[in-house]
C-alpha positions in Angstrom: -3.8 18.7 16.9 -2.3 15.9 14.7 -4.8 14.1 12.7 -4.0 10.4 13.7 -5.1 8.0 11.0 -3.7 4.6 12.2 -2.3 3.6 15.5 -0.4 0.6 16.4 0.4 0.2 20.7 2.7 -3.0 21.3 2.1 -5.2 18.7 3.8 -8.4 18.3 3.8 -11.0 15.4 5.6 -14.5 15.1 5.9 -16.8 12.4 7.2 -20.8 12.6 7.4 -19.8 16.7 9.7 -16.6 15.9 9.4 -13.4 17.0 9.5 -11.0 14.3 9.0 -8.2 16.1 7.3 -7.0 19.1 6.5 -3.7 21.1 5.8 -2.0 18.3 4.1 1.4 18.8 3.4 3.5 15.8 1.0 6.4 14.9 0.6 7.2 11.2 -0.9 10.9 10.4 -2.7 12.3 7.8 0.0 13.9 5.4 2.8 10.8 6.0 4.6 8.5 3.9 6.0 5.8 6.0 8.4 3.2 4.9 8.5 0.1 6.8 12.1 -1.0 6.5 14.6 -3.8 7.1 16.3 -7.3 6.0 14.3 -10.1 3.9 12.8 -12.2 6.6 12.0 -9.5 9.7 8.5 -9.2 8.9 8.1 -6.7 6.4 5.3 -8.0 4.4 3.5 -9.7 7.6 2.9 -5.9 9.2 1.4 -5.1 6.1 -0.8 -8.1 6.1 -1.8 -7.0 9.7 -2.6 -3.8 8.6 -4.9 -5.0 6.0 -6.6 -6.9 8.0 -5.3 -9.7 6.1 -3.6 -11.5 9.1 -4.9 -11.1 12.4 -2.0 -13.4 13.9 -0.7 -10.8 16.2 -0.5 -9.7 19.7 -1.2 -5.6 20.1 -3.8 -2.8 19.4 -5.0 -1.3 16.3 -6.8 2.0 15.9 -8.2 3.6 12.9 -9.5 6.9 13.5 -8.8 7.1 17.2 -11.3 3.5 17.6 -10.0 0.4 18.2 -10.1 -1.6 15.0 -12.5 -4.1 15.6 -15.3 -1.6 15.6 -14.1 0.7 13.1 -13.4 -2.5 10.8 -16.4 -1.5 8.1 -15.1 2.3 7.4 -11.3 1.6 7.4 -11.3 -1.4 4.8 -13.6 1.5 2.8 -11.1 3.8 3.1 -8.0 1.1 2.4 -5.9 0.5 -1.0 -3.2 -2.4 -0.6 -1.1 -3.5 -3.8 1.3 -6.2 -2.6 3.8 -7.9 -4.4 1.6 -9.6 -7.0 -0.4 -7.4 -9.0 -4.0 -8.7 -8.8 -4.7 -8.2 -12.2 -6.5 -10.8 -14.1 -4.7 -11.7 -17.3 -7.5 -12.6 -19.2 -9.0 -9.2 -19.2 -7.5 -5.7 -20.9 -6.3 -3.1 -18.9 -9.4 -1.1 -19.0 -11.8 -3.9 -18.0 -9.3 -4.8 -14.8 -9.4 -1.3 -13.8 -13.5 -0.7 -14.4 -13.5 -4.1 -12.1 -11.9 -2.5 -9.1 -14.0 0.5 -9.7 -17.5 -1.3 -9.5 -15.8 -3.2 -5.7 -15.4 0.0 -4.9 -18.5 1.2 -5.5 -17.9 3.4 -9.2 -15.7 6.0 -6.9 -13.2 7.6 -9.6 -10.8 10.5 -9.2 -10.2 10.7 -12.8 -11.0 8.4 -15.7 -9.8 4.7 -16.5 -8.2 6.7 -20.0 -6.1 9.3 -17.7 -5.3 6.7 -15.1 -3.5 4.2 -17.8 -2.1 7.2 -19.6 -0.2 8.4 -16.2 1.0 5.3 -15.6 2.6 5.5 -19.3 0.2 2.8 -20.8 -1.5 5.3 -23.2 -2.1 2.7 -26.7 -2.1 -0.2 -24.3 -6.0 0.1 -22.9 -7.8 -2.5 -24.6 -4.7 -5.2 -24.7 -5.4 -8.3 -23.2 -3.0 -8.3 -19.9 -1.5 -11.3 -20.9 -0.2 -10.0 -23.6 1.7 -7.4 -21.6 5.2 -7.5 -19.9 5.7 -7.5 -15.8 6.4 -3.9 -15.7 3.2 -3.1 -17.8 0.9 -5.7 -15.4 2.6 -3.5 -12.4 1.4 -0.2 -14.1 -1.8 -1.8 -14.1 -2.1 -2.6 -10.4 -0.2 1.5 -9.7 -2.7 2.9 -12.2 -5.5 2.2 -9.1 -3.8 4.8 -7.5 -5.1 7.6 -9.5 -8.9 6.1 -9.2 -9.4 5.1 -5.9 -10.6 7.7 -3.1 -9.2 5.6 -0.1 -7.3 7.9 2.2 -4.8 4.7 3.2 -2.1 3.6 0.3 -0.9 0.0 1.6 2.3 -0.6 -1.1 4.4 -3.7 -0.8 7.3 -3.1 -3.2 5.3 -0.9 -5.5 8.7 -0.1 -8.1 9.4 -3.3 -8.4 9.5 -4.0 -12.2 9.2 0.1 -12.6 11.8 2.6 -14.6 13.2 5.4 -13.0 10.8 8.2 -14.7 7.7 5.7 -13.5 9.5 5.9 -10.2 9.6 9.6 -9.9 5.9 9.8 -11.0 4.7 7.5 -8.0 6.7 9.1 -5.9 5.4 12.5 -7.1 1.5 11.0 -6.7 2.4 9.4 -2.8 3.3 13.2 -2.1 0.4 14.9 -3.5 -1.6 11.9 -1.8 -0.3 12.6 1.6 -0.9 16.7 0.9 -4.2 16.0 0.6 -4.9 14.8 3.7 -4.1 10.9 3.2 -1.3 8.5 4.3 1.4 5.7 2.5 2.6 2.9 4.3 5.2 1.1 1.9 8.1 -1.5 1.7 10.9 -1.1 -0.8 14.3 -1.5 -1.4 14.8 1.5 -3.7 16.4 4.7 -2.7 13.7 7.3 -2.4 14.1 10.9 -2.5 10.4 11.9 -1.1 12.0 15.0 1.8 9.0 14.0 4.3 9.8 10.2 4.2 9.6 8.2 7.5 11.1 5.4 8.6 10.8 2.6 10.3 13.0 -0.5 10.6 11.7 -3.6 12.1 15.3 -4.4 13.5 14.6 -2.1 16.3 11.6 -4.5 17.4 13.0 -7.9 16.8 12.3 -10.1 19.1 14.7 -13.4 19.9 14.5 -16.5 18.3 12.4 -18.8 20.3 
């Protein structure tokens, strides 16, 4: 018996009175890394909003958990961790206080440490650094270093190697598999070339609807 996570049945989303896509259904497991696929403009980023609860300018069903999603709302946002295209990370603050930040909104639930967490995403030295100080690809580590604190069984990633070199590539890939192993699920957008075996996709082409 698969262990279904999130479920989408028809779902249809417009934007300026065009159909992005529509009769969308799609079950994400526990153990899968989907990436959500297709040209600039076919609604990439709104599913993702969708499935943070972010938009709810759609026309479908959602489940979480086998419930539908507006009574399951409270334990799936617990169990959520969305980094979209801008990192979140306040600029004023060092890496270290950003990252003890999201752990007290997420009630103080660690995997490892804040000092392991920077030093996997290769900002060992760089702790205590005002952000602003620090280039794109360091404010992204930032936001990626989440990864390794949070407990939430759903990984949300809109373009997460953007500003990333190819050895931090390989280690995110490395962490969505060992993620999905143990029992949790990626949903993603991204235009690089990924080498992950168990990689699913989907491309919103197959659902686009016609221009109104």
């Amino acid at each position: 018996m698969t262990d279904s996570l999130i479920e989408l049945k028809n779902l249809r989303c417009e934007r300026d009175e065009r159909v992005l896509f529509e009769g969308l259904d799609l079950q994400v497991n526990a153990g899968d890394i989907v990436q959500i696929e297709g040209p600039n403009g076919c609604g990439k980023t709104t599913l993702l909003r969708v499935l943070t609860t972010s938009s709810v300018d759609y026309e479908g069903e959602l489940y979480w958990s086998g419930k539908a999603l507006n009574i399951s709302k409270l334990d799936y946002l617990n169990q959520l961790l969305y980094v979209g295209h801008l990192s979140g990370i306040k600029k004023a603050l060092t890496p270290r206080e950003n990252l003890n930040w999201f752990s007290g909104i997420n009630q103080g639930h660690k995997r490892c440490s804040i000092e392991v967490a920077l030093e996997e995403v290769g900002l060992f030295g760089f702790e205590d650094v005002p952000c602003h100080h620090l280039s794109a690809g360091q404010l992204r580590r930032v936001a990626l270093a989440r990864l390794f604190l949070t407990p939430a069984r759903v990984w949300i990633l809109d373009e997460p190697f953007t500003a990333i070199d190819k050895q931090g590539v390989a280690n995110l890939e490395r962490l969505m598999t060992e993620h999905a192993a143990g029992g949790g699920c990626v949903i993603l957008t991204t235009h690089q070339d990924m080498t992950i075996q168990s990689l699913r996709k989907i491309n919103l082409q197959s659902y686009r609807g016609v221009a109104a």
